[in-house]
C-alpha positions as CSV (number, residue, x, y, z in Angstrom):
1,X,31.3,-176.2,40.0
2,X,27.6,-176.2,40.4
3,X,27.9,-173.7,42.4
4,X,29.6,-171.5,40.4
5,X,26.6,-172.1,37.5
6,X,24.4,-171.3,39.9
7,X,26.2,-167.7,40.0
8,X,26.4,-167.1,36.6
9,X,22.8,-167.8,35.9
10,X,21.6,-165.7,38.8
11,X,24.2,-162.9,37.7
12,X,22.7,-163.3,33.9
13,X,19.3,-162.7,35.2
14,X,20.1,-160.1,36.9
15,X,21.5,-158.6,34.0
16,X,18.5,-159.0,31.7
17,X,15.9,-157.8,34.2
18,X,18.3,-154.6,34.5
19,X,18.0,-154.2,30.6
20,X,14.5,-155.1,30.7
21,X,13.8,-152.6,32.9
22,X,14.5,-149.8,30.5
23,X,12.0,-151.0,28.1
24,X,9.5,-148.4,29.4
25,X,11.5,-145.6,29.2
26,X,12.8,-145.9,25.5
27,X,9.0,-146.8,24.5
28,X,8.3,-143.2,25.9
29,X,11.6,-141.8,24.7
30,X,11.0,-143.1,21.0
31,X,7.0,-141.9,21.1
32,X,8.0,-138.3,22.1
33,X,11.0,-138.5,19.4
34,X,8.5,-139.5,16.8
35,X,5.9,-136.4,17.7
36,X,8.4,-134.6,17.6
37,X,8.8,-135.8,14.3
38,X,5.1,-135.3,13.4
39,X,5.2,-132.0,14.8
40,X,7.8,-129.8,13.7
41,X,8.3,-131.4,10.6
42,X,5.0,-133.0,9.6
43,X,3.1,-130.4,10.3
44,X,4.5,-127.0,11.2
45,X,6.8,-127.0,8.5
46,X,4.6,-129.1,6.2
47,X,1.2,-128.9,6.6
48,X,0.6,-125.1,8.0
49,X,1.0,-122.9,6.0
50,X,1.4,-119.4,7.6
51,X,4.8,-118.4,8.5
52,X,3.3,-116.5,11.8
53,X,1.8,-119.6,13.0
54,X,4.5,-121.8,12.3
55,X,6.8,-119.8,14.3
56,X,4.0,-119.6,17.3
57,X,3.5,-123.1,17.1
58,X,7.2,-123.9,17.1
59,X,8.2,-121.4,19.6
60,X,5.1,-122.9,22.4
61,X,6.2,-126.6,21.5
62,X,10.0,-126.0,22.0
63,X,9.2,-123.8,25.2
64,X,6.9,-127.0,26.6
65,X,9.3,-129.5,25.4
66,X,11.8,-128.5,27.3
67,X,10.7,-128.4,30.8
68,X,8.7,-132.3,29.9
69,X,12.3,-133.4,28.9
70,X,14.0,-131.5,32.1
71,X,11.4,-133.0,34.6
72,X,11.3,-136.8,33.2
73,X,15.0,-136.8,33.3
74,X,15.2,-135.4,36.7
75,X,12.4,-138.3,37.6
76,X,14.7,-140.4,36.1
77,X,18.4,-140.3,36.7
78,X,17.6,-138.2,40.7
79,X,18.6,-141.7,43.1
80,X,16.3,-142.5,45.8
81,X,17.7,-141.3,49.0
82,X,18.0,-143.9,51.4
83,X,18.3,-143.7,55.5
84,X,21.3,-142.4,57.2
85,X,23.7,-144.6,59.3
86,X,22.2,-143.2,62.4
87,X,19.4,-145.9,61.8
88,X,21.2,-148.8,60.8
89,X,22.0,-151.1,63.5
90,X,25.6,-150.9,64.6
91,X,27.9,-154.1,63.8
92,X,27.2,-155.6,67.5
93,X,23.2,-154.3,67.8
94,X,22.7,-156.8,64.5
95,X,24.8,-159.8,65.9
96,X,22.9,-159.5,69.3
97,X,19.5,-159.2,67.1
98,X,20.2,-161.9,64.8
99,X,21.0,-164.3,67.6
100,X,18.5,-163.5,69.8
101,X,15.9,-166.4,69.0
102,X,13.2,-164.9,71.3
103,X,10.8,-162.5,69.4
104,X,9.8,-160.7,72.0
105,X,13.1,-160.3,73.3
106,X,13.6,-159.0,69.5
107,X,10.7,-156.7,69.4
108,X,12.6,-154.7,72.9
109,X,15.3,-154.2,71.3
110,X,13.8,-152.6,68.3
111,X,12.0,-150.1,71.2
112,X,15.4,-149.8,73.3
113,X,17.3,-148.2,69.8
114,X,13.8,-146.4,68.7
115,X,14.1,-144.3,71.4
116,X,17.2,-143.0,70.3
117,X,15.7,-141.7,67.3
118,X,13.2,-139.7,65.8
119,X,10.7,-142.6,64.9
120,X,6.8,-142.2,65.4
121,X,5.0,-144.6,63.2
122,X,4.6,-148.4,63.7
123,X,3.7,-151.7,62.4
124,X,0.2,-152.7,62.2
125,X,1.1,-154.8,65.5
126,X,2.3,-152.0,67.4
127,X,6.3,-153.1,66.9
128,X,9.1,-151.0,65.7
129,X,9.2,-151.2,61.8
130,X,12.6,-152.9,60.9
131,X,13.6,-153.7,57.5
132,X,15.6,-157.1,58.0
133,X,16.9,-157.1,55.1
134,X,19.0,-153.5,55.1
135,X,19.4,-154.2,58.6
136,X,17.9,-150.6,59.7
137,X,15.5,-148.9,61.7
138,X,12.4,-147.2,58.8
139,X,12.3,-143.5,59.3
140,X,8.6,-142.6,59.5
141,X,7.1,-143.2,55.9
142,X,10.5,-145.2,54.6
143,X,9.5,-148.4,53.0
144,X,11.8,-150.7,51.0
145,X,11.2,-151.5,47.4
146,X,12.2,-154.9,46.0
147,X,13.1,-153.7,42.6
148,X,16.2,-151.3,43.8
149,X,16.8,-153.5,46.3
150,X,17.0,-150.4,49.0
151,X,14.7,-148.9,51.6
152,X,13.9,-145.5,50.2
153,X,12.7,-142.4,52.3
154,X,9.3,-141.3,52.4
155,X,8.6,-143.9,49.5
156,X,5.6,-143.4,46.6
157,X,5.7,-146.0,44.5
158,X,7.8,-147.8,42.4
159,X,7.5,-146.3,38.7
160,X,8.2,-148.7,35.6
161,X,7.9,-145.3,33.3
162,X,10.6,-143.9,34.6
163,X,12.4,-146.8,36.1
164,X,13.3,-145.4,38.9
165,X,11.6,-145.4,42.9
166,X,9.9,-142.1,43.6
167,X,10.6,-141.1,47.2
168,X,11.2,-137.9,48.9
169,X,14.3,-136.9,46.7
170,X,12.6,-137.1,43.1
171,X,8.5,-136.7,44.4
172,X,8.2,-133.0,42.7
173,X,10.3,-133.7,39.7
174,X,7.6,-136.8,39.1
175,X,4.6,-134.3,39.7
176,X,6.4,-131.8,37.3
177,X,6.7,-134.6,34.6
178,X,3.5,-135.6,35.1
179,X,2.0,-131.7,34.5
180,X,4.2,-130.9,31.6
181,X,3.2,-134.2,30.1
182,X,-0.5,-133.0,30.5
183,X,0.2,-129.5,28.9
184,X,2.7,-131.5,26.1
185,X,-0.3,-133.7,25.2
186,X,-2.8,-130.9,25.4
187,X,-0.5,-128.4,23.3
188,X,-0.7,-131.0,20.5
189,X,-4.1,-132.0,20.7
190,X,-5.3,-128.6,20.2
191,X,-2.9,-127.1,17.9
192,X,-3.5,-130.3,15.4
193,X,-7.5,-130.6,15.7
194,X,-8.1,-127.7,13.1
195,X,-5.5,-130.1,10.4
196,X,-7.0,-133.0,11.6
197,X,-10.4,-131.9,10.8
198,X,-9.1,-130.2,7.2
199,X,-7.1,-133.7,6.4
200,X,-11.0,-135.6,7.4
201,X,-12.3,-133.1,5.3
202,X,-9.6,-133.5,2.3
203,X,-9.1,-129.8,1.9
204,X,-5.2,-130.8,2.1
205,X,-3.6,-132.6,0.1
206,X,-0.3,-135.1,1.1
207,X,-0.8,-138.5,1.7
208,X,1.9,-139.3,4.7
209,X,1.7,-135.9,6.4
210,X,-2.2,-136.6,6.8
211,X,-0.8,-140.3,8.3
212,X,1.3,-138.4,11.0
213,X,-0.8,-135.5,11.3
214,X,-4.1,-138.3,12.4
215,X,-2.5,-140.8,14.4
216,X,-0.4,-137.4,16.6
217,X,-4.0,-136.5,17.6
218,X,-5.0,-140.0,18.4
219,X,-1.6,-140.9,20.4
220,X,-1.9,-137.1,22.3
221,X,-5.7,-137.6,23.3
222,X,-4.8,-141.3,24.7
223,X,-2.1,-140.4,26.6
224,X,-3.5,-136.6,27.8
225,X,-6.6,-138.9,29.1
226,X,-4.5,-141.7,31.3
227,X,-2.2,-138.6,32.7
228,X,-4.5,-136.7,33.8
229,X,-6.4,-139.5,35.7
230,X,-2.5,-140.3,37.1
231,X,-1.8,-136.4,37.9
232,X,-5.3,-135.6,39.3
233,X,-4.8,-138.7,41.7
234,X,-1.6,-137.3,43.0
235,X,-2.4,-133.9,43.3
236,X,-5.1,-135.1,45.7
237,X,-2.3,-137.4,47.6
238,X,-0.4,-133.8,47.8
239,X,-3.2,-132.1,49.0
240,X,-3.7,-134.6,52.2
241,X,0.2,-135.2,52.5
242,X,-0.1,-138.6,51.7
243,X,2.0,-141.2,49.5
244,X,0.7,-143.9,47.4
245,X,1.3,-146.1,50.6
246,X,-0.2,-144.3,52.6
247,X,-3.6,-143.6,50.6
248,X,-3.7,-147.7,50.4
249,X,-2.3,-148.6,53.9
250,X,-3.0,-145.9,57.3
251,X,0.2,-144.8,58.9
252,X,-0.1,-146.4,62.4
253,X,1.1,-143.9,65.2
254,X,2.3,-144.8,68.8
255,X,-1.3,-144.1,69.8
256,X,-2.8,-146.0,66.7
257,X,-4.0,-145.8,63.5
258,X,-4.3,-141.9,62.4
259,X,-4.8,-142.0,58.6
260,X,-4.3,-137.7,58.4
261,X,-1.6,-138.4,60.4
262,X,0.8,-135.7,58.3
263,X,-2.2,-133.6,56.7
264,X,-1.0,-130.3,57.9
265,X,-3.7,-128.4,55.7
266,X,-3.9,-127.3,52.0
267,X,-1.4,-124.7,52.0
268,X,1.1,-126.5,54.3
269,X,1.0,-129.6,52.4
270,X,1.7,-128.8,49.4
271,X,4.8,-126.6,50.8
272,X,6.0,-129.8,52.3
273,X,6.7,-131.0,48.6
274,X,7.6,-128.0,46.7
275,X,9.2,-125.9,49.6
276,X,8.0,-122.3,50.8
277,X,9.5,-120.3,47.9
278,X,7.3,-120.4,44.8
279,X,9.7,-119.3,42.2
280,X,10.6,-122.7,42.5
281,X,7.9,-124.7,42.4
282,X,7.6,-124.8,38.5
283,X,11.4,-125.9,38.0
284,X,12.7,-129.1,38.9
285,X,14.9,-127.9,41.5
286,X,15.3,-129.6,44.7
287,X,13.5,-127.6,47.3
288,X,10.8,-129.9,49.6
289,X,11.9,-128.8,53.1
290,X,13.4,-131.6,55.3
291,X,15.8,-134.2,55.0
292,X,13.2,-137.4,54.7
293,X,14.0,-138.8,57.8
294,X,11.4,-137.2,59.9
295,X,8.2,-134.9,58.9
296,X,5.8,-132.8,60.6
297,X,2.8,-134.4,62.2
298,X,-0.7,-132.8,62.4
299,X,-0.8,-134.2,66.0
300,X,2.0,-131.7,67.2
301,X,0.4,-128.6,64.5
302,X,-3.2,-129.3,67.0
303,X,-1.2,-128.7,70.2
304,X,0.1,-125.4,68.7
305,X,-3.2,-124.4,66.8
306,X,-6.3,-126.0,68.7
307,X,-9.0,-124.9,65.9
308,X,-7.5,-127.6,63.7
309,X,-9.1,-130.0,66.3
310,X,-12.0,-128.8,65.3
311,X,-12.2,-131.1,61.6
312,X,-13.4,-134.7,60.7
313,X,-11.8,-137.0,63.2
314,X,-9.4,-139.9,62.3
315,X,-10.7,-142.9,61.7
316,X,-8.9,-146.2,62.9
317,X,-7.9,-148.6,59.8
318,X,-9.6,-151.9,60.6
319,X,-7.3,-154.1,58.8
320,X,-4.0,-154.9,59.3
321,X,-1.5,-152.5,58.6
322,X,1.5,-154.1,56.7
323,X,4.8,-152.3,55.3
324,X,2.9,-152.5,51.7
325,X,-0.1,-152.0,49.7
326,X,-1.2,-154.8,47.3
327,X,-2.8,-151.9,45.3
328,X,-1.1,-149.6,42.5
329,X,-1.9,-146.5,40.3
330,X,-2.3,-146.8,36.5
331,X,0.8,-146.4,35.0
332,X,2.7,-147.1,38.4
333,X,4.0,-150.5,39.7
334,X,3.9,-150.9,43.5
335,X,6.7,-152.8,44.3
336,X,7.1,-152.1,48.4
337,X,7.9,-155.2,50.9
């Protein structure tokens, strides 16, 4: 019977923290409905007075709104993709693992079923990276996050905004958001500033349209300032081919510690999110190259192009490299283990 409470209160909490969890995402949901609110109504259609410029100011919002809504529902609902069976140890490989109470003996035969497959990077010891509890082998730059419960290929962070894990299947649609959030809260902040400054002024009249019209500019200006401190970050993470992860905690190699282990150069990096074809890199449509189980590594691109072996050498990471970073971004939750 106790048992059975026991259950029921772990299943109930469960439950909440799943409905919790969208508490973010409808803060952000009812913010945007509200400026849109503001916007259209408040002020195109109430406040400015041309019908040129309402129709230009419409036309820019709807055009901007669309592809912020696209992208942060894309970020949203796109699932993290998680390692294939190839790396998950086989029904008898766990049983023999499990009750092998040696750890060395352990650690050999994590390197006897690496072998098989294409794994580079390691623990800060040297060892295999396992993930005991989804019983598999981590692809090079897989981590697994405590809040879905999964290991999740080449894994960012975990993001409250959007309640999802961003990982090598949603990566550019969280980039996209992040850039159409900086042009939505820049389109608003510039287009309002003149009404702002002629409701300061009290050349216009209306009491709750000036309300609206005030606190839009104040909300747009708060939020264009964190996201662009948040997009600016990751666009230099893209730059060097690195996660969130990996910018707090080196990737350790076979041969050590190699923290531009995956930096390919500019151009090369940034294809290895948004693919080769640049049509697409504006529309969030799947197309990073890959299937996030293994990645170019800049060690292989020297052997092939020796000038490259020419720039800043690696330096070793001095501390202990772990699975997870106790460090996280500003409006990003690190949740790794």
């Amino acid at each position: 019977m106790r048992r059975g409470w026991k259950m029921a209160l772990s299943g109930g909490l469960r439950c909440c923290r799943r409905v919790l969890s969208w508490v973010p995402v409808l803060v952000i949901v009812l913010v945007v409905l509200w400026s849109y609110y503001a916007y259209v109504f408040e002020l195109c259609l109430v406040t400015v007075l041309s019908p040129a410029e309402k129709v230009i100011y419409l036309i820019f919002y709807h055009a901007i709104l669309v592809f912020f809504t696209w992208t942060y529902w894309k970020s949203i609902f796109t699932l993290p993709q998680q390692p294939n069976q190839k790396f998950h140890l086989s029904y008898t490989d766990k049983e023999r693992y499990e009750n092998e109470e040696r750890p060395e003996v352990q650690k050999q035969m994590l390197v006897d079923m690496a072998k098989k497959l294409p794994v580079y990077t390691r623990t800060g010891s040297g060892a295999v990276r396992f993930c005991d509890r989804c019983h598999l082998i981590k692809p090079d730059r897989c981590h697994h996050c405590s809040v879905c419960a999964m290991c999740v290929l080449k894994m960012d962070h975990h993001c409250p905004w959007v309640n999802n894990c961003i990982g090598f299947s949603n990566y550019k649609f969280f980039l996209q958001f992040l850039a159409y959030s900086v042009l939505y809260c820049l389109y608003i902040a510039t287009t309002v500033f003149s009404y702002f400054i002629k409701y300061w002024r009290g050349e216009l009249p209306g009491v709750r349209s000036k309300f609206h019209v005030l606190f839009l500019l104040f909300v747009a200006c708060m939020f264009f300032v964190s996201l662009v401190i948040l997009f600016g970050y990751h666009c230099w993470l893209v730059s060097r081919n690195k996660t969130t992860l990996e910018a707090f905690c080196t990737p350790v190699f076979m041969s050590g510690p190699e923290k531009n282990g995956f930096n390919l150069g500019f151009v090369k990096n940034i294809q290895q999110v948004f693919g080769d074809n640049k049509k697409f890199w504006l529309i969030p449509i799947g197309s990073s190259p890959g299937d996030g189980h293994s990645f170019p590594m800049r060690s292989m691109n020297e052997s092939q192009n020796p000038l490259l072996a020419n720039e800043e050498p690696w330096e070793e990471n001095e501390d202990d490299n772990r699975d997870y970073p106790e460090g996280s971004s500003s409006l990003a939750v690190e949740t790794e283990t």
